[in-house]
C-alpha positions as CSV (number, residue, x, y, z in Angstrom):
1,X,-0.2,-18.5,-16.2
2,X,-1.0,-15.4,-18.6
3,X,-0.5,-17.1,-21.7
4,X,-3.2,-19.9,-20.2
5,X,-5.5,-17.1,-19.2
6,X,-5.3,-15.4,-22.3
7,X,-4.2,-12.2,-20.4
8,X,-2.0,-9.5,-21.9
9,X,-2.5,-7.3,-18.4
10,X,-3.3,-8.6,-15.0
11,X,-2.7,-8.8,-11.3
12,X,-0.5,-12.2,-10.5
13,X,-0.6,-13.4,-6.6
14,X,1.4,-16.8,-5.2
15,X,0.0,-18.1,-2.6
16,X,2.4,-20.7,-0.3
17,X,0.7,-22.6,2.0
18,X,1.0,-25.9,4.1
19,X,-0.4,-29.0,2.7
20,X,-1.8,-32.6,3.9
21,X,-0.4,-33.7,7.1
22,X,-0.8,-32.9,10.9
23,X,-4.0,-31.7,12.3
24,X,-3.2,-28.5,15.1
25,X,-0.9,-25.8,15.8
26,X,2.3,-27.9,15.1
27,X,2.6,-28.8,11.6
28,X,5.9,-30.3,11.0
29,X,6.3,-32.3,8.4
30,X,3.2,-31.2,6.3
31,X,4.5,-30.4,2.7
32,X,4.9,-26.4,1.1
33,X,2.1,-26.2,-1.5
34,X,2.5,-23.2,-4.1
35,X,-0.6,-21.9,-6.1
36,X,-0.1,-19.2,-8.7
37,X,-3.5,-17.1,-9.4
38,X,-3.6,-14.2,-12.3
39,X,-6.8,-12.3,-12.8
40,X,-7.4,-8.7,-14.7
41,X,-7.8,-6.6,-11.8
42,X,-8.5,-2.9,-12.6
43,X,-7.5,0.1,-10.5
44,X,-7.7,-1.4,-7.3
45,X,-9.2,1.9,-5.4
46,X,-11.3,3.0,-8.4
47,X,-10.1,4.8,-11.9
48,X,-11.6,8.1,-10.1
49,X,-9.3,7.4,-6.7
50,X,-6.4,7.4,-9.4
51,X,-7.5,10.8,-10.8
52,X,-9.0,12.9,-7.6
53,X,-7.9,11.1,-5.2
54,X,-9.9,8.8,-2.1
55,X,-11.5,9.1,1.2
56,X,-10.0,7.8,4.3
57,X,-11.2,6.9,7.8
58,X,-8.6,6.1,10.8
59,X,-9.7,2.8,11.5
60,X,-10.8,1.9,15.3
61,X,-8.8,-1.1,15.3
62,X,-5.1,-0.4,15.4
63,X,-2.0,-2.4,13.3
64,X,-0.6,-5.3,15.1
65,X,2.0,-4.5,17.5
66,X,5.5,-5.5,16.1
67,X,5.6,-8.8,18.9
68,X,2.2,-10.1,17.9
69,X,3.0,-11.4,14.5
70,X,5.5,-11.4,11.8
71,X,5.4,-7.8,10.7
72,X,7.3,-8.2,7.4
73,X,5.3,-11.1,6.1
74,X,2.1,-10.6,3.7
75,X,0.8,-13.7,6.0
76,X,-3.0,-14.7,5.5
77,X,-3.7,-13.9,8.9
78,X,-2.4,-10.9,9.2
79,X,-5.0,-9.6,6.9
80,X,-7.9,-9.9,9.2
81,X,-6.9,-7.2,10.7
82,X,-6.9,-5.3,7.5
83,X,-10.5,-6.8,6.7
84,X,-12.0,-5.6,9.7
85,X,-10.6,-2.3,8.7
86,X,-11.6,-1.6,5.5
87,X,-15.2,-3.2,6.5
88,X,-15.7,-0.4,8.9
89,X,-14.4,2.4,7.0
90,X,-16.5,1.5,3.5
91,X,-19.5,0.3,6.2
92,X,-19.3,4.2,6.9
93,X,-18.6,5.8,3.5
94,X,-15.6,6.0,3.1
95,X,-13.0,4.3,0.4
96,X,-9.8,2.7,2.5
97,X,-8.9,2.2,5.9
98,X,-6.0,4.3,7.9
99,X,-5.0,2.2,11.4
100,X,-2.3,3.7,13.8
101,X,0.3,1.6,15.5
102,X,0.0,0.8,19.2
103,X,1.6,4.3,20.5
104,X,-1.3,6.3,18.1
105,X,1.1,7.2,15.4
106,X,-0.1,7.0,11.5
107,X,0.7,2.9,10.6
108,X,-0.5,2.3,7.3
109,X,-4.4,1.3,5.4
110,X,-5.5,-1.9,4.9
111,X,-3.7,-2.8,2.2
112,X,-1.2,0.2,1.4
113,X,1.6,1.9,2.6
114,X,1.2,5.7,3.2
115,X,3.1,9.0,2.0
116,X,2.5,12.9,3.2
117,X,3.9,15.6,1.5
118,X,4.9,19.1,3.8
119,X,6.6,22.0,2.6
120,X,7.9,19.7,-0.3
121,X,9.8,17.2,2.1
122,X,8.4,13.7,2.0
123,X,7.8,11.6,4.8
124,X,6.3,7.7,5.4
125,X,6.5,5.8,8.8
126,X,9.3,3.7,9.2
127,X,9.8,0.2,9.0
128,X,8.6,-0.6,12.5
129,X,5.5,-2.5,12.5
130,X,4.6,-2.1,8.9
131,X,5.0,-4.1,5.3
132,X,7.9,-3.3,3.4
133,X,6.0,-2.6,0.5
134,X,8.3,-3.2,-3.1
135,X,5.9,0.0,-4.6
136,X,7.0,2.0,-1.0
137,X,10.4,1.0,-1.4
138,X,10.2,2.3,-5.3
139,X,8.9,5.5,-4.6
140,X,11.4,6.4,-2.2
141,X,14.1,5.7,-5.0
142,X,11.8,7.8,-7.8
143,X,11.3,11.2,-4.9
144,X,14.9,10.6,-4.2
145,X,15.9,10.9,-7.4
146,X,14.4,14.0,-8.3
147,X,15.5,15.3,-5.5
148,X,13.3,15.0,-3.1
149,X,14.0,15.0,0.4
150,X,12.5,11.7,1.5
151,X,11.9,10.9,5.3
152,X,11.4,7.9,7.1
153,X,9.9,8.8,10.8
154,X,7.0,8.8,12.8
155,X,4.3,11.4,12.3
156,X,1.2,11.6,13.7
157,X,-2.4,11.9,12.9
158,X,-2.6,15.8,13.4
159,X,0.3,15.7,10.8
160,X,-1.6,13.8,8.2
161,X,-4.6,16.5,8.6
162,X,-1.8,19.1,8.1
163,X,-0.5,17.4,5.2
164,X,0.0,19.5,1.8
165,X,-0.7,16.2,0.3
166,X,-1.1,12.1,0.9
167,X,-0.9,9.1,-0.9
168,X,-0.9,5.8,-0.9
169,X,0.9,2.9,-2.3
170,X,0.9,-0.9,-3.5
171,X,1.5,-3.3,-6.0
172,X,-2.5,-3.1,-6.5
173,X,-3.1,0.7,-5.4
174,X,0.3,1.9,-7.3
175,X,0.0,5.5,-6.2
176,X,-3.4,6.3,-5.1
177,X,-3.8,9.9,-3.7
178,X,-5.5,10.9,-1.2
179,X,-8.3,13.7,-0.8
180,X,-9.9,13.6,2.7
181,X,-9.1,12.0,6.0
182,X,-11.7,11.6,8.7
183,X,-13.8,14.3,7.1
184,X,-11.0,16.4,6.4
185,X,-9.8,17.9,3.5
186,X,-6.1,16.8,2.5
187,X,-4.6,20.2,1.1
188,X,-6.4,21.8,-1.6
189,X,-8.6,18.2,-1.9
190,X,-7.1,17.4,-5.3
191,X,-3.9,15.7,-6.0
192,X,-0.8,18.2,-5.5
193,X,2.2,18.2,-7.6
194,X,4.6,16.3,-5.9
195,X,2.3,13.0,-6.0
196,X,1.1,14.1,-9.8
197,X,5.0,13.8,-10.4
198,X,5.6,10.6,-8.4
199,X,2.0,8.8,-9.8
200,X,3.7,9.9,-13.4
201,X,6.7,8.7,-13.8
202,X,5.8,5.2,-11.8
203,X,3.6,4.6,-14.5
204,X,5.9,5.3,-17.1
205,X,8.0,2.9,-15.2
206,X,5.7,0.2,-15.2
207,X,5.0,0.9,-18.9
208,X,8.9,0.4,-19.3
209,X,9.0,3.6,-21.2
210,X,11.9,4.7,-18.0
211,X,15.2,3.2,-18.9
212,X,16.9,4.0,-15.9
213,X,14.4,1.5,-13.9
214,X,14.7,-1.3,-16.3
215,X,16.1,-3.5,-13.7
216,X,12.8,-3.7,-11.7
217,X,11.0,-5.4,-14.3
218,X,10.6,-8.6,-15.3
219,X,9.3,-9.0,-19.0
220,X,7.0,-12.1,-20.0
């Protein structure tokens, strides 16, 4: 697909859908169709969201709850949810979308998986109702292994306002940091340390210049 484009760096997404066959809500028998799509996609959230960090509004909508759809899933639908999200929070200014879970605790944006940093331990929600993001699941390896304390648990909004820092994360995001929630600064409104260290060395990672992360690469 690259070499076709004539791309040396770009953003590859495989889409798998169902093909001809029955009309409705049952569609047994229709055949599994696979597209491949590669553009050249810059920093998803801005090359300034990468440097000083992004705005964020909690969303009024809130994630689905963990019985209404297939939680795990990147599936098409799930994303209008996400849509109406981020509509409403650039609608009022702001960059990215934060929605809760059912019970009010911090979910996840639009399109991201979300970090805080207090008193240097690290936390992100757990697995619940969320996407188990490959860059979330990469980042807990990199804190860990610098010896980070890394938790998975609940927190609430009050917590993210408390945060010493916040960031977010995704194949298109990669580690986006966050400067301001809901009108409120995040920290000292830049990004701290701990995410300068994580944002870092996943980009030397990506870059394959990290030897000990070799394995999570694929080269083309």
């Amino acid at each position: 697909i690259l070499r076709l484009n004539g791309q040396k760096e770009a953003y590859i997404r495989p889409l798998v859908f169902l093909g001809e066959g029955v009309m409705g809500l049952h569609p047994k028998g229709s055949p599994i169709q696979v597209a491949i799509i590669s553009w050249v996609w810059g920093a998803y959230l801005g090359d300034e969201g990468l440097k000083r960090g992004i705005r964020v509004k909690t969303s009024s909508f809130t994630r689905h709850h963990v019985n209404i759809m297939m939680t795990k899933t990147k599936t098409v639908g799930n994303y209008v949810n996400s849509i109406m999200a981020k509509l409403e929070a650039v609608h009022a200014g702001y960059d990215e979308a934060l929605l809760l879970d059912t019970a009010g605790y911090v979910c996840e944006a639009s399109g991201e998986n979300i970090f805080i940093v207090k008193d240097g331990i690290v936390k992100t929600p757990p697995l619940t109702s969320i996407l188990p993001g490959i860059t979330r699941d990469c980042v807990i390896t990199l804190a860990q292994d610098r010896d980070l304390t890394v938790k998975e648990e609940r927190f609430s909004r009050d917590e993210l306002y408390l945060a010493d820092e916040a960031f977010l994360t995704g194949t298109a995001a990669e580690i986006t940091p966050v400067r301001e929630v809901d009108g409120r600064i995040i920290g000292p409104g830049h990004p701290g340390p701990i995410t300068q260290q994580i944002q870092e060395v996943y980009f030397a990672v990506v870059k394959g210049q990290e030897a000990r992360y070799q394995k999570w690469l694929t080269y083309i």
